[in-house]
N, C-alpha and C positions, 0 to 999 in steps of 0.2 A: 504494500500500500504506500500511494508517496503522501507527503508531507501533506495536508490541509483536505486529504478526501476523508469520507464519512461512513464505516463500516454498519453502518444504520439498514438496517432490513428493508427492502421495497415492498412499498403497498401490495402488487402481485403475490409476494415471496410469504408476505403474512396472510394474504389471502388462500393460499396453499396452505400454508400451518395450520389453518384454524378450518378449515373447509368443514370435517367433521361436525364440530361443534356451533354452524351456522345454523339456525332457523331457517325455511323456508322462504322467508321474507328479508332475511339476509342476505343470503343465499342473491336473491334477484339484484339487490343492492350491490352487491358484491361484483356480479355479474355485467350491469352497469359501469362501475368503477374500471373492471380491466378492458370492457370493449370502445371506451371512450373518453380515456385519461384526462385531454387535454380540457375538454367540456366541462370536466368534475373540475378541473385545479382552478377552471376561473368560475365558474357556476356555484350554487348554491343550495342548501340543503331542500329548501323548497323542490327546487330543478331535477335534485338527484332522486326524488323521492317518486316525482311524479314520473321522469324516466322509467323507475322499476315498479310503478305501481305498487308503490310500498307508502308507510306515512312517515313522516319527518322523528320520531322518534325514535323509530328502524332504525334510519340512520345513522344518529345518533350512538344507538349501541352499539350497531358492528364497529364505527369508530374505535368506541369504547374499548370492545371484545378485541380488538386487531391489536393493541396494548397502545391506542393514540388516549389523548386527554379529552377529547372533543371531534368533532367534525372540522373544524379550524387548524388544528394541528394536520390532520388526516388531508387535508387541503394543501396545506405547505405541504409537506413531505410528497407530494405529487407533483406539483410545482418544482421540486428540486430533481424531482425525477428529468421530470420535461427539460429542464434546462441541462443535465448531464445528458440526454440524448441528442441535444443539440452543439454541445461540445466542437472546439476543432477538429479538424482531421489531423492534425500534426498530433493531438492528444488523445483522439480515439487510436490510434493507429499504434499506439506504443500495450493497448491493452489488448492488442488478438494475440489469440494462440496459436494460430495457422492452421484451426481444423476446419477451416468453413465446409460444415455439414447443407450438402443441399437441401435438407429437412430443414434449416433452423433459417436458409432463405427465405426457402416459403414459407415458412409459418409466418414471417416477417413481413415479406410484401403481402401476403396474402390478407394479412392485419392491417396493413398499409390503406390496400383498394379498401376490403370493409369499413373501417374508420373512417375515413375520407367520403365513401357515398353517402354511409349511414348519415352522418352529420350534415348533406346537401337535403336540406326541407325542400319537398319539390315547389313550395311558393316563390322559394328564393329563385331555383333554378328554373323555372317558368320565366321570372322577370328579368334574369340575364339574357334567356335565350328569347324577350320581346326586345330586345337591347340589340343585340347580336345579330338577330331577322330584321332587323328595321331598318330597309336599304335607302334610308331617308339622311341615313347620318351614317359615318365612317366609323371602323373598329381601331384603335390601337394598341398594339400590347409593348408594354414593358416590364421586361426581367431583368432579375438578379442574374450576376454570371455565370451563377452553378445552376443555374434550370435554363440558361438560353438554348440546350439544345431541343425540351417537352413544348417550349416556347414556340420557338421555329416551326414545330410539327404542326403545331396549333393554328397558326399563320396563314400554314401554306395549304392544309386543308378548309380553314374556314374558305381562304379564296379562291377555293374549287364552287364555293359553292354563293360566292358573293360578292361584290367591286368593292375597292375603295375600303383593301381592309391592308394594315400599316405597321410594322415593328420599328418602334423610337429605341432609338441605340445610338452606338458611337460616341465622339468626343462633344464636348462641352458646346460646340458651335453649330453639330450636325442637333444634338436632343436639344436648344433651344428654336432652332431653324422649325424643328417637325412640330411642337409647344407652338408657336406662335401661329401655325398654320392650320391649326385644328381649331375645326368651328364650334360653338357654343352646341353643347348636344351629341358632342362625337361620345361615343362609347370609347372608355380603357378597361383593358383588363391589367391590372397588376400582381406579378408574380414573385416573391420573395418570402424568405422566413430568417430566423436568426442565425447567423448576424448580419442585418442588413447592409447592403451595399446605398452609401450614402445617397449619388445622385439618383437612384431609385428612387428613395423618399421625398428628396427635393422636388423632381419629378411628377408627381403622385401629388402632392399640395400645391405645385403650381397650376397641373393638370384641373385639380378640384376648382382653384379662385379663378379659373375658365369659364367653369361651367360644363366642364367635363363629366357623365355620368362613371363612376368610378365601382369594375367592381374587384375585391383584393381576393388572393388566394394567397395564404399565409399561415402562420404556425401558431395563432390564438389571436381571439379577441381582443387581447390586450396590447395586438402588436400592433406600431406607430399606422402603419397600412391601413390598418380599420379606420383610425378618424376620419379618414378624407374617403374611405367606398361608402356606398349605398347599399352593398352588400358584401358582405365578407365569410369567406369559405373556409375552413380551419381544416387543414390538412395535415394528415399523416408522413412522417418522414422517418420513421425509423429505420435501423439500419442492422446488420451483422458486423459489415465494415468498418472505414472509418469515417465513409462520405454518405451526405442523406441521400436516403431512397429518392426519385422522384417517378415512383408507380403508382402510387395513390393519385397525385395530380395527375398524369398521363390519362389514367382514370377518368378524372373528373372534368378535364378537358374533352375527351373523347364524348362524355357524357353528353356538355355544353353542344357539341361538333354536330353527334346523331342530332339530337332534338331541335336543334337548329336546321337538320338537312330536312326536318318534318315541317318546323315550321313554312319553309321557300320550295314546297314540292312542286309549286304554279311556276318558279322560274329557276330555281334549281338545276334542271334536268337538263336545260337548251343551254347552260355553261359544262357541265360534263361530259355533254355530246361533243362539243364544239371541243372539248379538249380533247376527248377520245380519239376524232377523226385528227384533229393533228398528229398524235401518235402515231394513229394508223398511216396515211399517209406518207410522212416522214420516214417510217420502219424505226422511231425511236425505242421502242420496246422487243425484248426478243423472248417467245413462248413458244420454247424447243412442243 
């Protein structure tokens, strides 16, 4: 163990201890707690109760029973989790073993996509994807440098299926250039988690005193991203490695992509075509 880390039991790990001796209605609590960490560490006991269709004194105990003082404490200690997940890579990378089990992948991303959907209310994802369809206003996205490549994918499919959709990048003259040319009403999507890449954020609350409809995909409620969206996605990035997953997001983009190709099916189709036959013509694609 180095200097300043914390041999303190994870919420999971006591959730496992005590599994046994859970009630039924624990039990469902409990169940909650590990399917959607990040929701519990800024949420509330009201929130978590109603989650598990338990009642707030539920709560309460498991806290208790898990050997926490409260739900308050049970809350940090989650929080602290979240934040050792997000750790550098320079400092996760000193803690592998070198046995990356293909099971402990999947169970990982696999946790990733679920967390990540689960937590998209489809009211929210409804009104990105009226945002998104609305060929009345232009899309832009901007990312963090360690997602610009789910970024790109996201980009290049939506504008299979739309005009006048934009990735703000590059230096300080190219991301003010693309800002001052976006009309009042343009849709962003913003992409990041901790630790944030500065001109992102700059970005992102210049974008908002626009008039820009803002919506974030980020690693909690509580991240700078959320004050300036209109809607904010909390995603999963956990890892085996040293670098965060971005499967959950790919996910949740992908999500945004379909129901978006649902909403533009009237004019969707005659830009697909029109791509296809270039392909074809061309002989750009080869299907031994």
């Amino acid at each position: 163990m180095r200097p300043g880390e914390s041999n303190e039991r994870t919420a999971a790990e006591r959730i496992r201890a005590e599994h046994d001796r859970l009630t039924a209605a624990e039990r469902r609590v409990a169940e909650v707690v590990l399917a959607a960490p990040q929701s519990i560490g800024f949420g509330t006991v009201a929130e978590l109760a109603t989650a598990a269709g338990a009642g707030a004194a539920t709560v309460v105990r498991l806290a208790t029973k898990l050997g926490y003082e409260g739900f308050t404490e049970l809350q940090e200690s989650i929080r602290r989790e979240l934040v050792h997940q997000l750790r550098p890579a320079s400092e996760r990378i000193r803690e592998q073993s070198g046995s990356g089990v293909v099971e402990a992948h999947a169970a990982v991303e696999l946790s990733n996509v679920q967390g990540t959907l689960e937590r998209a209310e489809a009211a929210a994802v409804a009104d990105v994807v009226g945002h998104l369809g609305d060929l009345r206003h232009p899309v832009a996205m901007v990312s963090g440098d360690a997602s610009t490549g789910v970024a790109q994918q996201f980009v290049s499919d939506l504008s299979s299926l739309r005009p006048d959709v934009h990735t703000i990048c590059g230096n300080d003259v190219a991301v003010r250039r693309a800002l001052a040319l976006l009309p009042t009403g343009a849709t962003l999507v913003v992409l990041d988690v901790r630790r944030y890449d500065r001109w992102v954020l700059d970005t992102v609350e210049h974008a908002h005193r626009r008039g820009c409809w803002v919506v974030a995909l980020t690693d909690s409620l509580l991240s700078p991203l959320a004050g300036s969206a209109a809607r904010t996605f909390v995603i999963s990035a956990g890892a085996v490695g040293p670098f965060d997953s971005h499967v959950g997001t790919l996910a949740l983009l992908d999500l945004f992509v379909t129901e978006t190709a649902s909403h533009l099916r009237r004019t969707a189709p005659g830009r697909l075509d029109a791509v296809e036959s270039a392909w074809t013509d061309g002989g750009s694609l080869v299907d031994p």
